[in-house]
LUMLOSE-419729 format. One record per residue (C-alpha): residue in one letter; z, y, x. Coordinates in steps of 0.5 Angstrom, whole numbers. Layout:
<nodes>
residuo=A; c3=Z; c2=Y; c1=X
...
</nodes>
This chain:
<nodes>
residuo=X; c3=51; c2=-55; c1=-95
residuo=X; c3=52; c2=-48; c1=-92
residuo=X; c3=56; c2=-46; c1=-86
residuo=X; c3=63; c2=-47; c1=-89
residuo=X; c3=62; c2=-53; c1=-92
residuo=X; c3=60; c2=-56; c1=-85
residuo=X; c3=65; c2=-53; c1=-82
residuo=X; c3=70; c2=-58; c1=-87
residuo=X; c3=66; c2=-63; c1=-85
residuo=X; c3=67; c2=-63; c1=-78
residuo=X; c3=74; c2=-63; c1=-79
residuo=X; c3=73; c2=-68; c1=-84
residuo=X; c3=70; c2=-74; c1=-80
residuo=X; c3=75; c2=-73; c1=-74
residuo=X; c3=81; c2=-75; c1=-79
residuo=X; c3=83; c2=-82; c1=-77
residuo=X; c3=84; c2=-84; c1=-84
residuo=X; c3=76; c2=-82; c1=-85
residuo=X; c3=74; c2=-87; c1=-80
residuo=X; c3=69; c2=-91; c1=-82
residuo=X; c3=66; c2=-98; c1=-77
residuo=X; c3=62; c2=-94; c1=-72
residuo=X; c3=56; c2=-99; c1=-73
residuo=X; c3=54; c2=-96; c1=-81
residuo=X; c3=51; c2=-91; c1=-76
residuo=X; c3=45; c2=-96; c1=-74
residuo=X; c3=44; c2=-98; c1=-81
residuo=X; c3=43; c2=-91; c1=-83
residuo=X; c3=38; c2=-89; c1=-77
residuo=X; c3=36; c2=-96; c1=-74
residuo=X; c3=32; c2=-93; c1=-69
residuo=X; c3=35; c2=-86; c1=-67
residuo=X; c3=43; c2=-88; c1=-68
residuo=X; c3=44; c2=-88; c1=-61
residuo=X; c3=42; c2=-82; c1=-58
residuo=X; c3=44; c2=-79; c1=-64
residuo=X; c3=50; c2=-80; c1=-63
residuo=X; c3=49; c2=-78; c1=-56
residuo=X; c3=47; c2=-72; c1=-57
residuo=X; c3=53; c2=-70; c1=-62
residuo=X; c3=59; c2=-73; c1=-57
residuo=X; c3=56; c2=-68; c1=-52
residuo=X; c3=55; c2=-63; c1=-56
residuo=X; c3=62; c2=-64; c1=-59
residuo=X; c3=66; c2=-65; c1=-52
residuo=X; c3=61; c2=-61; c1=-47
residuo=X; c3=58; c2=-55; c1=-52
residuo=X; c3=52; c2=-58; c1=-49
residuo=X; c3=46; c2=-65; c1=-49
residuo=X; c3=48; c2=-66; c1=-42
residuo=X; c3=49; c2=-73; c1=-43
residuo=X; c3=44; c2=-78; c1=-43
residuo=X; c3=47; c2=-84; c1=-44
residuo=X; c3=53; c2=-86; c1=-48
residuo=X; c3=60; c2=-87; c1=-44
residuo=X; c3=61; c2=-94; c1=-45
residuo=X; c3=57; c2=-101; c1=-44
residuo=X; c3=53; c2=-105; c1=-48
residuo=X; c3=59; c2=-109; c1=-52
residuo=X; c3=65; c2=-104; c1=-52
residuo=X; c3=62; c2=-101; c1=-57
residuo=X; c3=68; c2=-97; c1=-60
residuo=X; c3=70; c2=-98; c1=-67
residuo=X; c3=69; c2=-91; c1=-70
residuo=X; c3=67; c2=-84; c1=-68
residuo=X; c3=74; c2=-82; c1=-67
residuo=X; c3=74; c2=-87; c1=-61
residuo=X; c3=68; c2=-86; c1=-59
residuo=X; c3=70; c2=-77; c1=-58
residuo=X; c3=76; c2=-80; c1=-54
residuo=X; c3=73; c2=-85; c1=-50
residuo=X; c3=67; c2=-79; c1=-49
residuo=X; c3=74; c2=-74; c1=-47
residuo=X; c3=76; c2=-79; c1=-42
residuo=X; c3=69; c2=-80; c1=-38
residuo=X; c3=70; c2=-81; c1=-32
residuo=X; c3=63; c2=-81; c1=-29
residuo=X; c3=63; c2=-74; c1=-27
residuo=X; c3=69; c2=-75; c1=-23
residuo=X; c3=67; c2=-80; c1=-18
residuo=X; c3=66; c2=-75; c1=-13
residuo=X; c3=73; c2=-74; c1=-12
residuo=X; c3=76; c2=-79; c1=-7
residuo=X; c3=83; c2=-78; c1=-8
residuo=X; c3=82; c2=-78; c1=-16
residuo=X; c3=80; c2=-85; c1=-15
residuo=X; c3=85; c2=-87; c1=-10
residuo=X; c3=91; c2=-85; c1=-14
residuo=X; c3=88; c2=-89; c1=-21
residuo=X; c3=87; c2=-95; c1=-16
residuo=X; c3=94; c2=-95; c1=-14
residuo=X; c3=100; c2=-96; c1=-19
residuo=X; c3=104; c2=-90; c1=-19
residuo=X; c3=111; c2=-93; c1=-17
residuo=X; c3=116; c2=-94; c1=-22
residuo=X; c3=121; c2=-88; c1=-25
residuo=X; c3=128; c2=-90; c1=-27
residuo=X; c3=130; c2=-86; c1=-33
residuo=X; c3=135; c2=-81; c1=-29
residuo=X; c3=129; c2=-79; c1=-24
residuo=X; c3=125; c2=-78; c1=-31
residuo=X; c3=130; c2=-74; c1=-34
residuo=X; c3=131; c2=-70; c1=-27
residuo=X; c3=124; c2=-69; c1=-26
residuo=X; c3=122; c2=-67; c1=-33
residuo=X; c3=127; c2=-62; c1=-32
residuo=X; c3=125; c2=-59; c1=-26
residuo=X; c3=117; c2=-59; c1=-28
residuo=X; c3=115; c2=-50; c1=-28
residuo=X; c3=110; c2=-47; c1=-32
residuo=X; c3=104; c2=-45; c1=-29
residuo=X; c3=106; c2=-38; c1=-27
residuo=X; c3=112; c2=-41; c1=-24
residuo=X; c3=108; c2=-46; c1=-20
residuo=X; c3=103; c2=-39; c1=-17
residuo=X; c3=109; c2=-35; c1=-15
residuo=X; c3=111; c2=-41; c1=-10
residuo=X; c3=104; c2=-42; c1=-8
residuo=X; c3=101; c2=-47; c1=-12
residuo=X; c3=94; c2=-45; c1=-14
residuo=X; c3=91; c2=-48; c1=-19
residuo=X; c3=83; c2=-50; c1=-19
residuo=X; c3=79; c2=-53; c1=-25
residuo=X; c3=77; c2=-60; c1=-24
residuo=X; c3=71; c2=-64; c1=-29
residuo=X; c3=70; c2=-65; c1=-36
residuo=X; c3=74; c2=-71; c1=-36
residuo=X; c3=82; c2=-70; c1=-38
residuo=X; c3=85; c2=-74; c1=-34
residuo=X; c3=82; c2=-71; c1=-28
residuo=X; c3=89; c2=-69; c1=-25
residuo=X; c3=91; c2=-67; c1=-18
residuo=X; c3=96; c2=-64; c1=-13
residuo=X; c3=94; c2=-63; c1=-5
residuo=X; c3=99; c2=-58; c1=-1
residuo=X; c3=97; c2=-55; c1=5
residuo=X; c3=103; c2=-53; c1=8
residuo=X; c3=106; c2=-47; c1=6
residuo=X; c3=101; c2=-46; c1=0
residuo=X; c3=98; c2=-51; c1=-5
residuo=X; c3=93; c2=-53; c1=-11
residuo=X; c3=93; c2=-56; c1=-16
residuo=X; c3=86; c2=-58; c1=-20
residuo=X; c3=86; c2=-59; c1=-27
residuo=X; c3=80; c2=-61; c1=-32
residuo=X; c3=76; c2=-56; c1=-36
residuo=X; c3=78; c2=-56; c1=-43
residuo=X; c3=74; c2=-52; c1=-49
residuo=X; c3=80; c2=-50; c1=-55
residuo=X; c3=77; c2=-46; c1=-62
residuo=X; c3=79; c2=-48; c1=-68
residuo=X; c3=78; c2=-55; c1=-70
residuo=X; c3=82; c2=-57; c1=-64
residuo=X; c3=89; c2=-58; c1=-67
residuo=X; c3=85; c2=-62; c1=-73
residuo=X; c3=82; c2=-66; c1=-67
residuo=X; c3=86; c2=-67; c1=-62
residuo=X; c3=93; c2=-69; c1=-65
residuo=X; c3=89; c2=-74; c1=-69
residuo=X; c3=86; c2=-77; c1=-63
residuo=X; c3=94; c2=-78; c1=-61
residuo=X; c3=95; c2=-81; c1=-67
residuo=X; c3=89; c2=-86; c1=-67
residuo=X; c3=92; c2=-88; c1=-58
residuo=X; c3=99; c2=-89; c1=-61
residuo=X; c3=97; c2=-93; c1=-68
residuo=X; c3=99; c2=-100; c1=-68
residuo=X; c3=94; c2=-105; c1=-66
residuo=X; c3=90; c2=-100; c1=-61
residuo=X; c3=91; c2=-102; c1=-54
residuo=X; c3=89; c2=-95; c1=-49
residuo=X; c3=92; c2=-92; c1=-43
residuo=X; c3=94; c2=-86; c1=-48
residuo=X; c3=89; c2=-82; c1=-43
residuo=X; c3=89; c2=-76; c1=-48
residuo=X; c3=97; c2=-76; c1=-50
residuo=X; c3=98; c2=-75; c1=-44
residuo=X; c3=93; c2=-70; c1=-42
residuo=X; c3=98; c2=-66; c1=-47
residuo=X; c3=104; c2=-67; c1=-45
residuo=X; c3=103; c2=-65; c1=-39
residuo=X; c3=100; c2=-58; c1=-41
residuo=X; c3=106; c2=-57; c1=-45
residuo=X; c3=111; c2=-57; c1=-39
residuo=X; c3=105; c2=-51; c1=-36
residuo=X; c3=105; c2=-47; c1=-42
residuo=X; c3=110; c2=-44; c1=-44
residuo=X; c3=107; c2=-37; c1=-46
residuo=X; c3=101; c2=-32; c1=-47
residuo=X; c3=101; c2=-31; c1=-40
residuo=X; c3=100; c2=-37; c1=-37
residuo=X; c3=94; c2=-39; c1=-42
residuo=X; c3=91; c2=-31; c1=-39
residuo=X; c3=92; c2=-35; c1=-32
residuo=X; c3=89; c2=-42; c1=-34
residuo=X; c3=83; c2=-38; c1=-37
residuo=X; c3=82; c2=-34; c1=-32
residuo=X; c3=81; c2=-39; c1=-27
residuo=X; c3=76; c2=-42; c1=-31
residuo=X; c3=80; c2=-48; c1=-34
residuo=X; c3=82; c2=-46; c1=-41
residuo=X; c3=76; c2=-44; c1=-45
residuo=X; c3=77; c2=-41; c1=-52
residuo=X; c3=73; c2=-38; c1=-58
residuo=X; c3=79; c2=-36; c1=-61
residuo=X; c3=81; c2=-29; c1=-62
residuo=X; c3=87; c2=-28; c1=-56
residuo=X; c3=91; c2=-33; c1=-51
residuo=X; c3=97; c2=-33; c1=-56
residuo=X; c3=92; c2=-36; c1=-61
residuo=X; c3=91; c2=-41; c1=-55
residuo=X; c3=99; c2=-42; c1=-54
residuo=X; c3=100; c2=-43; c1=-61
residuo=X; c3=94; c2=-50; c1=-62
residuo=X; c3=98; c2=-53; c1=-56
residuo=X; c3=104; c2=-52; c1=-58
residuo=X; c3=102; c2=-55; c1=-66
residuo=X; c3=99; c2=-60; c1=-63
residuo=X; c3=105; c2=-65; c1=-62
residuo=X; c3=106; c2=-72; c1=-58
residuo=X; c3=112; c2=-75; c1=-62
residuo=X; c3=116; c2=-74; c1=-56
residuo=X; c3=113; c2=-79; c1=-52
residuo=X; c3=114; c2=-75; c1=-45
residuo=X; c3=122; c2=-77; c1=-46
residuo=X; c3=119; c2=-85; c1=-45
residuo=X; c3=115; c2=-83; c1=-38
residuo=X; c3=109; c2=-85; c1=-42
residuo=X; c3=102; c2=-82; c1=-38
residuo=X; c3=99; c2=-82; c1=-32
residuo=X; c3=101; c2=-76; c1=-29
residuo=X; c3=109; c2=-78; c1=-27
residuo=X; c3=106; c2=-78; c1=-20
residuo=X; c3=103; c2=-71; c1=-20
residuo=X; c3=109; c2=-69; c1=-23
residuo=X; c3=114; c2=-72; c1=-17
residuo=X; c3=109; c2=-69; c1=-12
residuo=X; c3=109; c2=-63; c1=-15
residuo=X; c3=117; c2=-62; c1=-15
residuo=X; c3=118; c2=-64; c1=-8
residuo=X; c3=113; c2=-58; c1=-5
residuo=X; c3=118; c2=-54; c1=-11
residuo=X; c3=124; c2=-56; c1=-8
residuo=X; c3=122; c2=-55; c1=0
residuo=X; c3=125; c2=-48; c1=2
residuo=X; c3=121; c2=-46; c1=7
residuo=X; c3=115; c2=-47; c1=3
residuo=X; c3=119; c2=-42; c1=-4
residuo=X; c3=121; c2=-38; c1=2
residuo=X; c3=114; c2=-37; c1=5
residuo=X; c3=111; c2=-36; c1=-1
residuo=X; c3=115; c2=-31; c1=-5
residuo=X; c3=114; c2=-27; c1=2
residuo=X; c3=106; c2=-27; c1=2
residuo=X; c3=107; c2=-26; c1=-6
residuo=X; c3=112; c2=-20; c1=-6
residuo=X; c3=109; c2=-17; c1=0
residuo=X; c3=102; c2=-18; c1=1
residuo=X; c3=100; c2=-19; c1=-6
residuo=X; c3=94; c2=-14; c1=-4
residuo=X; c3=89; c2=-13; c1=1
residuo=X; c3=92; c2=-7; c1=2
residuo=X; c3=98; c2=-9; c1=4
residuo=X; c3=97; c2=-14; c1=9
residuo=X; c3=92; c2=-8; c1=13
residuo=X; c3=98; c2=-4; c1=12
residuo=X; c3=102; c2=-9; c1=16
residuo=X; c3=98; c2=-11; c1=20
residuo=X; c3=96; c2=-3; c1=23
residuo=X; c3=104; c2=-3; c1=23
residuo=X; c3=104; c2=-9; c1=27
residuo=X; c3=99; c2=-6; c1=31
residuo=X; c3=102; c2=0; c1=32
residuo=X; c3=109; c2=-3; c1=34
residuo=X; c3=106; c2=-7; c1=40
residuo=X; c3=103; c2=-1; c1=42
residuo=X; c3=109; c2=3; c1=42
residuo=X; c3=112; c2=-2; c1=46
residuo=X; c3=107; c2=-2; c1=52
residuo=X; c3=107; c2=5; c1=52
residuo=X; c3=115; c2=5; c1=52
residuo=X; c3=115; c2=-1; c1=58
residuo=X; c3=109; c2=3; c1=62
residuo=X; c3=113; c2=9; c1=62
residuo=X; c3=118; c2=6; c1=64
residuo=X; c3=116; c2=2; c1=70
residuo=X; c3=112; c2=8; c1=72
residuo=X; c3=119; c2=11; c1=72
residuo=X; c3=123; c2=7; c1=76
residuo=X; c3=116; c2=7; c1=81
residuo=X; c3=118; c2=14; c1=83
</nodes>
C-alpha cells in the first residue's frame, strides 16, 4: 500500500466513527486474532511487543479497537508494585464542593512553577492513570506516567476522549482525565523541554513547541470545570505544599542560591571560614585577657 497510505490507515482505524465489533477480527484470522491483536496494541502503546497477553479478562472483551487501546493505556498491571498508587485508587477520594474545585483549579501551577517551589518530577509506568505526589518535607515529587507523542496522537487521543464521554459507554474517564491534568502542567514550550528531560514526555516531533501545540488541539470539552478525573486529590495535596510558606520559602532559597554544585562549595568554604574566624578571634581573645 506504501507508507503513506498506512500512515492514512493508522489514523483511520482510530476514529470512533470507523469502529467495527471487535470480534470481526476472529473471523478474519480464527487462529492468529488474539496475539495479532496483542502485538499491535503493544506496538501502538508501548513502541514495542512487551506484552504477552491482553489487558483484560476472558469475557470483558472490549467492543472495538478503540476500546481495546484505552483499556491498553489504562493498564494497570505495570503498576502493582506501587503501594501508594494502590491505596490511593482503593480509597474514594473525598467529595469536592464546587468553590474548593474552582479554587483549587485556580490555584494549580505548571510544572516550572511546581520546580521552583521544590516539586521534582519523576516518571512513573506506562499506565496513564499512574499519578502521584509524596512530600518530604521542604522538598517533594511528583510521579508522572511516560507518555509517547508523534503526529497521529491528536487523531487518537481526542477520539479516545470522545469515545469515554459517548452516551451509553460507562468507563472511569481514565484518559480524559490524564488530559486534563497535563493541561493545567503545560503552559509553554519550556515545560515540555522540562517533562521531556525527565524522561516522562517522549516525542518524535520536531521541537517542544509542536508537543505543546498536540496537548493544546486536544480538547476535553471542558470537563475540568465538572471536577471530572481522578487526580482531584493530587491536586489538593499539591495545593497545600504550595500554600506552605516555609516550604516556598525554603525552596526559593536553595534554588536562587545553590541552584549549582558550585555554589554550594562556595558557601560551604565561607561557613568554614567564618567559623574559623571565629575560633581565632576567641582564642585571641582569651589569650589575651590570660595575660
Amino acid at each position: 500500500m506504501g507508507m503513506s497510505a498506512m500512515l492514512l490507515v493508522s489514523s483511520d482505524i482510530c476514529m470512533l466513527v470507523n469502529q467495527i465489533p471487535l470480534w470481526i477480527i476472529s473471523l478474519i484470522y480464527p487462529d492468529q486474532h488474539q496475539s495479532l491483536l496483542c502485538e499491535y496494541l503493544s506496538y501502538r502503546v508501548y513502541g514495542d511487543y512487551r506484552m504477552t497477553q491482553l489487558p483484560w479478562a476472558q469475557g470483558e472483551e472490549p467492543r472495538h479497537l478503540l476500546e481495546a487501546l484505552r483499556r491498553t493505556f489504562l493498564r494497570t498491571v505495570e503498576t502493582q508494585q506501587n503501594p501508594s498508587l494502590i491505596r490511593q485508587r482503593d480509597n474514594q477520594p473525598r467529595e469536592i464542593t464546587r468553590s474548593a474545585r474552582t479554587k483549587m483549579d485556580s490555584l494549580f501551577r505548571s510544572v516550572t512553577d511546581l520546580k521552583a517551589k521544590g516539586i521534582y518530577l519523576q516518571r512513573s509506568s506506562n499506565c496513564l492513570t499512574d499519578i502521584s505526589f509524596s512530600s518530604f518535607g521542604f522538598f517533594a515529587q511528583l510521579r508522572l506516567p511516560i507518555f509517547w507523542v508523534n503526529e497521529e496522537s491528536k487523531v487518537l487521543f481526542s477520539n479516545l476522549i470522545l469515545f469515554e464521554m459517548s452516551p451509553g459507554v460507562e468507563t472511569d474517564f481514565g484518559v480524559t482525565s490524564y488530559f486534563n491534568f497535563m493541561k493545567t502542567l503545560i503552559n509553554n514550550a519550556n515545560d515540555v523541554k522540562v517533562m521531556r528531560e525527565k524522561g516522562i514526555l517522549c516525542s518524535t516531533l520536531e521541537n517542544d513547541e509542536e508537543v505543546l501545540d498536540i496537548f493544546k488541539s486536544i480538547s476535553t470539552y471542558g470537563s475540568s470545570s465538572t471536577g471530572l478525573g481522578h487526580f482531584n486529590e493530587v491536586k489538593m495535596r499539591i495545593d497545600k505544599y504550595c500554600n506552605n510558606k516555609a516550604r516556598i520559602w525554603m525552596a526559593e532559597l536553595i534554588n536562587t542560591y545553590f541552584r549549582s554544585p558550585w555554589a554550594v562549595i562556595a558557601f560551604l568554604a565561607a561557613a568554614f571560614l567564618l567559623c574559623l574566624t571565629v575560633v581565632t578571634v576567641c582564642n585571641v581573645t582569651y589569650a589575651g585577657s590570660q595575660t
